[in-house]
N, C-alpha and C positions, 0 to 999 in steps of 0.2 A: 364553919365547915369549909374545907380546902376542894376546890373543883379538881379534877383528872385530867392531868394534859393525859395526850395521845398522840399514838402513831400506828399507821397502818402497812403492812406490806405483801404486796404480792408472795403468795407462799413457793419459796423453790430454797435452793441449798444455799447460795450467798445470803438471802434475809434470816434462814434458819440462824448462820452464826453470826447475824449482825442483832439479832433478838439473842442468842445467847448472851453476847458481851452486855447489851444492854440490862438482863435479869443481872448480872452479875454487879453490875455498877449500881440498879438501882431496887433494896432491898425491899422496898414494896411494890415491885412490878408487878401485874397481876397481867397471864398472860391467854388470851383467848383464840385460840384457832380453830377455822373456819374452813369448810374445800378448797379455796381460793385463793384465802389470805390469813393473817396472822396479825394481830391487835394488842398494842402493848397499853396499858393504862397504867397510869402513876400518880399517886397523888398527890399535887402539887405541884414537883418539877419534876422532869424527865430529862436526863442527859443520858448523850452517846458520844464517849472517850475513841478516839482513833487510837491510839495503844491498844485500847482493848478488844474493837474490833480485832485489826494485824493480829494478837494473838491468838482470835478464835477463828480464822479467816484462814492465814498460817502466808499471808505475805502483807505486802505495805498496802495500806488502804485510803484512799482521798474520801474525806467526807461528804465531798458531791460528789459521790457515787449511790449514795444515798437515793437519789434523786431516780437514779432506775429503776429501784424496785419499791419507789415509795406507791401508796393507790391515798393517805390523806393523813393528814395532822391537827392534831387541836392544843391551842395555845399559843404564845408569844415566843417567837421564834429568835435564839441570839445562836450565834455562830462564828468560831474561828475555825482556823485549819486544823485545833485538837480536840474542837469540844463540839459539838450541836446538842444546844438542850430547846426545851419546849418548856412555859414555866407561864400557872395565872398568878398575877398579882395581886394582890389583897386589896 
C-alpha cells in the first residue's frame, strides 16, 4: 500500500489555481475542501510544475511562493525552481 503525500492550503484565489495546476499534473489527486482551506492528497508522489502554475495563475510564478498560502505538508520534500513534489519512499 502506497501512503498519500499531501498539501494543504489556505483557501483564497491564488491556491484555488495553484490546486488547479496541481489536479491537472497529478491524475489521482483527490481534492478536499474545507471553509478555510483546501487539501490536496496523492498517492504516492505529489508534484507542483511552475509552467503549470504560470499557466493557471496567468503570469510568472516562483515556487516559494508557495510558502504564503501553504497551512502543512506530508512527505519528503525535493525541490528545484520548476518542480516541488512531496513523495513516501518505499
Amino acid at each position: 500500500m502506497t501512503a498519500n503525500a499531501f498539501i494543504a492550503f489556505q483557501k483564497n484565489e491564488e491556491s484555488r489555481a495553484i490546486v488547479e495546476a496541481i489536479v491537472e499534473d497529478n491524475p489521482g489527486a483527490i481534492v478536499v475542501e474545507q471553509p478555510a482551506m483546501v487539501k490536496v492528497d496523492v498517492p504516492g508522489r505529489l508534484v507542483i510544475r511552475r509552467a503549470t502554475v504560470e499557466d493557471k495563475i496567468g503570469r510568472s510564478f516562483d515556487l516559494q511562493e508557495l510558502q504564503i498560502h501553504l497551512i502543512t505538508i506530508s512527505g519528503h520534500l525535493d525541490e528545484t525552481d520548476d518542480e516541488f513534489s512531496l513523495s513516501w519512499l518505499s
